[in-house]
C-alpha positions in Angstrom: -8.6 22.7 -14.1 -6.3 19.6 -14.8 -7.7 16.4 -16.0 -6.0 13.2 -16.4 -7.4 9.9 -18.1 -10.3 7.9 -16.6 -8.3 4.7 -16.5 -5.5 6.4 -14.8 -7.1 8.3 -12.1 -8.8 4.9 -11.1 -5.5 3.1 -10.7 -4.8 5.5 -9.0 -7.6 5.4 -6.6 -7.0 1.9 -6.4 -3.7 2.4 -5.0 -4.8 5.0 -2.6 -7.2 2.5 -1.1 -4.9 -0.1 -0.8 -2.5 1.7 1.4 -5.6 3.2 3.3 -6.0 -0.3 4.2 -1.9 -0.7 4.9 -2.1 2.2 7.0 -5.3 0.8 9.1 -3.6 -2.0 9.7 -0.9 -0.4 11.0 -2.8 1.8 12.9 -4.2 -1.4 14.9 -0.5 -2.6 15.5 0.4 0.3 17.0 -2.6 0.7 19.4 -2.4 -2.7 20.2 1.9 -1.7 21.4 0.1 1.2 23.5 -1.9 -1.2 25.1 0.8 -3.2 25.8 2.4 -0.5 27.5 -0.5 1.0 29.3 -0.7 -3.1 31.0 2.4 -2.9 32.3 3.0 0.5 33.5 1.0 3.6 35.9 3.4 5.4 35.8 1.5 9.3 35.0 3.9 10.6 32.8 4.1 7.5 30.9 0.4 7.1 30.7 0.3 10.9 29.3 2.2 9.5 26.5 0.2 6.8 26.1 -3.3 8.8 25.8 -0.9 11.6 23.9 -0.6 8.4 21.5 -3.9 6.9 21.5 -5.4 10.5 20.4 -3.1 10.5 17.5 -4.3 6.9 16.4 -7.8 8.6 16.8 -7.2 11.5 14.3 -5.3 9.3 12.1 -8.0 6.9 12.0 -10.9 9.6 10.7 -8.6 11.2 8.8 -8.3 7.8 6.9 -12.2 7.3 7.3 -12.5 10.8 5.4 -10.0 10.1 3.0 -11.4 6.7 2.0 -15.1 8.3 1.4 -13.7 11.2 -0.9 -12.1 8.4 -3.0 -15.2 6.3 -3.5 -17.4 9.9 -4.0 -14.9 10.4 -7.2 -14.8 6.9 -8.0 -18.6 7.4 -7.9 -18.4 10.2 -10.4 -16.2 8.2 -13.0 -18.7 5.8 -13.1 -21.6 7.8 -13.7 -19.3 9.6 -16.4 -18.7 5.9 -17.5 -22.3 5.0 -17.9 -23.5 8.6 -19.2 -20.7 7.6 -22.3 -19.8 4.1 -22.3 -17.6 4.4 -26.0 -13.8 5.3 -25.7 -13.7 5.1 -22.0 -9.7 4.8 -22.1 -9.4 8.1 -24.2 -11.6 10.3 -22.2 -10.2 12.4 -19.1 -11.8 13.6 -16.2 -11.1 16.4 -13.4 -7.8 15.3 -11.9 -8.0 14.5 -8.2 -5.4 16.7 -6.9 -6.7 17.7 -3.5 -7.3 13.7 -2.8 -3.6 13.1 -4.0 -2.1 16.1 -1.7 -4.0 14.8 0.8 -2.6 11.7 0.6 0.9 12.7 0.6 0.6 15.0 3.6 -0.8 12.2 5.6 1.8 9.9 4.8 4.2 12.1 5.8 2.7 13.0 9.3 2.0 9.1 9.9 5.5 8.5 9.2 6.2 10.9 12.0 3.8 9.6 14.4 5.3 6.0 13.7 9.2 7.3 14.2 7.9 9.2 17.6 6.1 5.6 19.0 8.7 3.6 17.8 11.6 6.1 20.0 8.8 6.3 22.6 8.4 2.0 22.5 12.6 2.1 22.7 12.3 3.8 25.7 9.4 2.0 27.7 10.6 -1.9 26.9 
C-alpha cells in the first residue's frame, strides 16, 4: 500500500473539495440552461434531450455528493491519526488516497463530456 505525507494528502483533499464545489456550481448553470430551454420549447424530441440532460445532472450531482463524503471520511481518519500522535505531524505518512484521486479524475473527464455535449446541444436549440 502507498502512503504519502499527512500534510500532502490534506492539500490535497482541499483541492478536491474546492472543485467539488466548482463543479456544483456548474452543475446549477447548466440545469438552470435546461430550464431555459424546456420554457421555451414542447417540442418531444427536444424535451427527450432535455430530461436525457437533466438525468445526467442527477448522477453527476450524487456522484459529487458521494465523492465529497469519502473525502471528509479520510479527512476524518488524518485527524484521529493526528490526535492519536500529535508530534511530527509533517513527517508522518498515511494510506495514500488513490481510489478518491482516480475517482476524481474519471469524473472530471466524463463532466467535461457532458458539458461539451449541452454546450453542442445549447448551439443547436438557441
Amino acid at each position: 500500500m502507498d502512503t504519502v505525507k499527512i500534510e500532502v494528502l490534506h492539500a490535497e483533499h482541499r483541492e478536491w473539495l474546492n472543485k467539488i464545489d466548482f463543479y456544483y456550481d456548474d452543475l446549477k448553470i447548466m440545469r438552470h440552461r435546461m430550464e431555459e430551454v424546456a420554457a421555451r420549447n414542447t417540442d418531444k424530441s427536444l424535451m427527450a434531450q432535455v430530461e436525457h440532460f437533466q438525468n445526467q445532472f442527477v448522477i453527476q450531482r450524487n456522484e459529487l455528493d458521494e465523492m465529497k463524503h469519502a473525502i471528509y471520511q479520510s479527512e476524518t481518519g488524518i485527524a484521529e491519526n493526528v490526535a492519536q500522535n500529535e508530534t511530527a505531524v509533517n513527517r508522518r505518512s498515511v494510506p495514500d488516497d488513490q481510489a478518491t484521486r482516480e475517482r476524481m479524475s474519471q469524473f472530471e473527464k466524463l463532466f467535461l463530456q457532458l458539458r461539451v455535449e449541452l454546450m453542442s446541444f445549447l448551439a443547436k436549440t438557441f
